[in-house]
N, C-alpha and C positions, 0 to 999 in steps of 0.2 A: 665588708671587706674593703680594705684600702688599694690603693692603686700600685700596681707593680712595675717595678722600675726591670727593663729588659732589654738587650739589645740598644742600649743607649735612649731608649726612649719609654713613653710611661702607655704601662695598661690599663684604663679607668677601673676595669677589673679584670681578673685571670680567664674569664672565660672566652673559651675559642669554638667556630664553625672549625669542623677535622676537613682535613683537605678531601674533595670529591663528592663531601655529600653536600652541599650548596649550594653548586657549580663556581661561577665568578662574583656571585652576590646577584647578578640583575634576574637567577631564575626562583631565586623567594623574595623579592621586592612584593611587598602586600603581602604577606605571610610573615615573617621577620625583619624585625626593627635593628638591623645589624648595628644601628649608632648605639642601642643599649648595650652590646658587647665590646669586649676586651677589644676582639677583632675576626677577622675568616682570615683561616687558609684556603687560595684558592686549590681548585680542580689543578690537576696534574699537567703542567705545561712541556709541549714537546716541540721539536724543533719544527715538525710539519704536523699538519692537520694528523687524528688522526678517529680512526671511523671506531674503533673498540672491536669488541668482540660479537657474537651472533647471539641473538633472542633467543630466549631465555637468559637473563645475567646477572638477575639476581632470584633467589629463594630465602623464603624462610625458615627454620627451624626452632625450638623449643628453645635454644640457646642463644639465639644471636639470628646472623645474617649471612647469607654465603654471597658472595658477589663475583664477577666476570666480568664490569667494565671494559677492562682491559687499554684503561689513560683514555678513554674518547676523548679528545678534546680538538680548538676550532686550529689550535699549531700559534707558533712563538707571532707573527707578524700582525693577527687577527686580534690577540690578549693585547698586545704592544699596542695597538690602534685604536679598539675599540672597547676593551673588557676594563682593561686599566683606566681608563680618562673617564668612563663609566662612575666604577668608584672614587676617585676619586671627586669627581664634582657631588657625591651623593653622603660620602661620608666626612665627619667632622672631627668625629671622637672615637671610633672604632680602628686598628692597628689593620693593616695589609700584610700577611705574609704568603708568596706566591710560592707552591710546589714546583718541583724542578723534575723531569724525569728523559731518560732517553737512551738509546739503544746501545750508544758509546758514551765514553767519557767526553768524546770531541762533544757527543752532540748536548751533556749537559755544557760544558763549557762556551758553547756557542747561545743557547737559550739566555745563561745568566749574562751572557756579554753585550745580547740584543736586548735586557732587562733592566740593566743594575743601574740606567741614568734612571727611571723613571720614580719622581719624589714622592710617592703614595707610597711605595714598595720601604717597608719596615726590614723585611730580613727577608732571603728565602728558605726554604724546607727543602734538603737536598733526599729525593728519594730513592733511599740506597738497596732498595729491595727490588728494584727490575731487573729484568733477564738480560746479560751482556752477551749480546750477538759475537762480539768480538772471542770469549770463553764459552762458548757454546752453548749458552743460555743459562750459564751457573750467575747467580744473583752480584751485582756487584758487590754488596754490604758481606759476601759469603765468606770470603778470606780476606787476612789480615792482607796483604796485598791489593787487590782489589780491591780496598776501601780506603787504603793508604792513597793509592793513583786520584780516586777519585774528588777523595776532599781537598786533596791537595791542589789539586789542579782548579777546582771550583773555589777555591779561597784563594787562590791568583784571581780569577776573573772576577770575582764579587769585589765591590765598591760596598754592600751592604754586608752585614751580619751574616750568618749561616748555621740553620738548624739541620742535623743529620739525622733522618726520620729508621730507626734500626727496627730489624724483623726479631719476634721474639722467639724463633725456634733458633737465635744463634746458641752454640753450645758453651760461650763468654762472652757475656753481652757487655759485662764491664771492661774487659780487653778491646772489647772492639768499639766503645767509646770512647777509650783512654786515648785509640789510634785516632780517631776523629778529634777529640781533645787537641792530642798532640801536632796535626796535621793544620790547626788554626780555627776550628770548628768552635763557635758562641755556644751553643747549644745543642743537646739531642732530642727527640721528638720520643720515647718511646710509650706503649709499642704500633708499629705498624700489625695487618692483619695475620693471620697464621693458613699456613694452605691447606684445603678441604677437599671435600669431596661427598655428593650425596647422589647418589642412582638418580640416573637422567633426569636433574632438575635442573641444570645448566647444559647451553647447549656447546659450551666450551670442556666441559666435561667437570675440570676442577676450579676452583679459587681461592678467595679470603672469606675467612672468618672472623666477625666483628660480633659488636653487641655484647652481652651482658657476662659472656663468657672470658673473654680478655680482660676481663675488672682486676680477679688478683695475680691476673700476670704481669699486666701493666702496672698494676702499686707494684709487685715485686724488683722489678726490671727499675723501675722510679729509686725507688728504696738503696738498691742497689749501687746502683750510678751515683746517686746523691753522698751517701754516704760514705762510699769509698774513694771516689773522685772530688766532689766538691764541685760538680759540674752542674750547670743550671737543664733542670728539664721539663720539655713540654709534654705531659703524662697525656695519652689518650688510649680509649679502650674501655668501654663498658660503661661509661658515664652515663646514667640516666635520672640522675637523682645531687642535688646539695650532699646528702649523707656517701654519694660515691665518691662525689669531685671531694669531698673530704678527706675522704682516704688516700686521694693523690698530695694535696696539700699535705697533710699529717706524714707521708713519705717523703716529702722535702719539693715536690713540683711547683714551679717558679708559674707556670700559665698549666692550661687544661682545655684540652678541645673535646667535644663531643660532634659525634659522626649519627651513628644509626640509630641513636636514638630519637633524636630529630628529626630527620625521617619519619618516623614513624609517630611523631607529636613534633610540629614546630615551634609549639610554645616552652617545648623542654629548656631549651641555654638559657633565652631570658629569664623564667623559673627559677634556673639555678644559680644565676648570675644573681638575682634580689636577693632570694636565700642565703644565702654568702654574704650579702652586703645585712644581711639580718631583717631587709624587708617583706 
């Protein structure tokens, strides 16, 4: 597999860490050789620290993975200082793209304003599936409105590129790319996880769905966008195999991240990254 040209810059190859399940790269250092990939998306950055959800927060089932993280992460000042210059001095050949997440529009706007000098940072991954405190916890990505406000306003503050990471239970997922499209958005990520629910296995009650089960919704959602728009997309969901990240290719996806399956096998991306390259 040759190198993809993205974002104004090249990916040695299309394979990506899915944002959150690698943390910021320094928590599989000895586990994965990140300069073998395309590149990670990091763990979900917010404007302050933030602690997550309560133990139990993740489970597994027959199909995938249910999780309840709920964005832990160290907040914008601690990534800016120490997470970023991290990678940076560690990667050579592997792509940065940092997720974006927060409780208002101000607060993604303020994360990617305290972010976008930093030169390791390839593009961000705007995640348009949190709960907007400001709408009562209805998803920002949920209405055309709401995601109009948000890319827009985040493609004012970005100096870098901007991926719109969209949830797959939207009821037009190509409309509401088109709005991101239209809003200034480089690319979409899809799909994000689906919300679940399994008898007291979380102690948040409900979450996402990942893992093997999102495969042909994510090619669809891929398929989709690609072909209607003509829009570049980061296909993630189900990837656990060369013969998956295929079918995102073969749908028209520009890069590909795998998440839980990694997790659950570290040696999954680079695997799949040779495999692809024919090695």
């Amino acid at each position: 597999m040759t190198a993809v040209r993205l974002f104004g810059v090249d990916f040695q190859n299309p394979v990506l860490l899915a944002s959150g399940t690698a943390g910021f790269g320094r928590e599989v250092e000895g586990v994965i050789d990140l300069d073998t990939l395309g590149g990670i998306v990091t763990k979900a950055v917010t404007l302050e620290p933030r602690r997550g959800h309560a133990a139990p927060r993740v489970a597994e089932f027959a199909g995938g993975m249910l999780n309840a993280v709920g964005l832990a992460n160290p907040g914008l000042a601690t990534v800016r200082e120490h997470e970023l210059p991290w990678l940076a001095a560690r990667l050579t050949r592997a792509r940065v793209l940092v997720n974006v997440a927060g409780a208002t529009v101000a607060d993604y706007v303020d994360v990617i304003a305290g972010l976008t000098g930093q030169a390791v940072i390839a593009a961000f991954e705007i995640n348009a599936s949190c709960p907007n405190t400001t709408a009562g916890g209805l998803e920002f990505g949920a209405t055309p409105e709401g995601l109009r406000e948000l890319v827009r306003r985040c493609r004012a503050a970005a100096t870098k590129p901007i991926s719109v990471k969209l949830s797959p239970v939207l009821p037009d997922i190509v409309a509401m790319a088109r709005i991101a499209q239209d809003e200034g958005a480089d690319a979409v990520t899809l799909v994000n996880t689906i919300p679940g629910m399994l008898d007291r296995r979380l102690a948040n009650g409900s979450g996402g769905v990942s893992g093997p089960a999102l495969l042909p919704i994510g090619v669809l959602a891929t398929h989709q966008v690609v072909h209607r728009l003509g829009m570049p997309v980061i296909g993630v969901g189900g990837i656990g195999s060369a013969q998956d990240a295929r079918q995102y290719l073969s749908a028209g996806a520009s890069l590909l991240a795998i998440g839980t399956a990694a997790l659950a096998d570290p040696r999954v991306p680079g695997r799949v990254a040779r495999e692809l390259a024919g090695g």
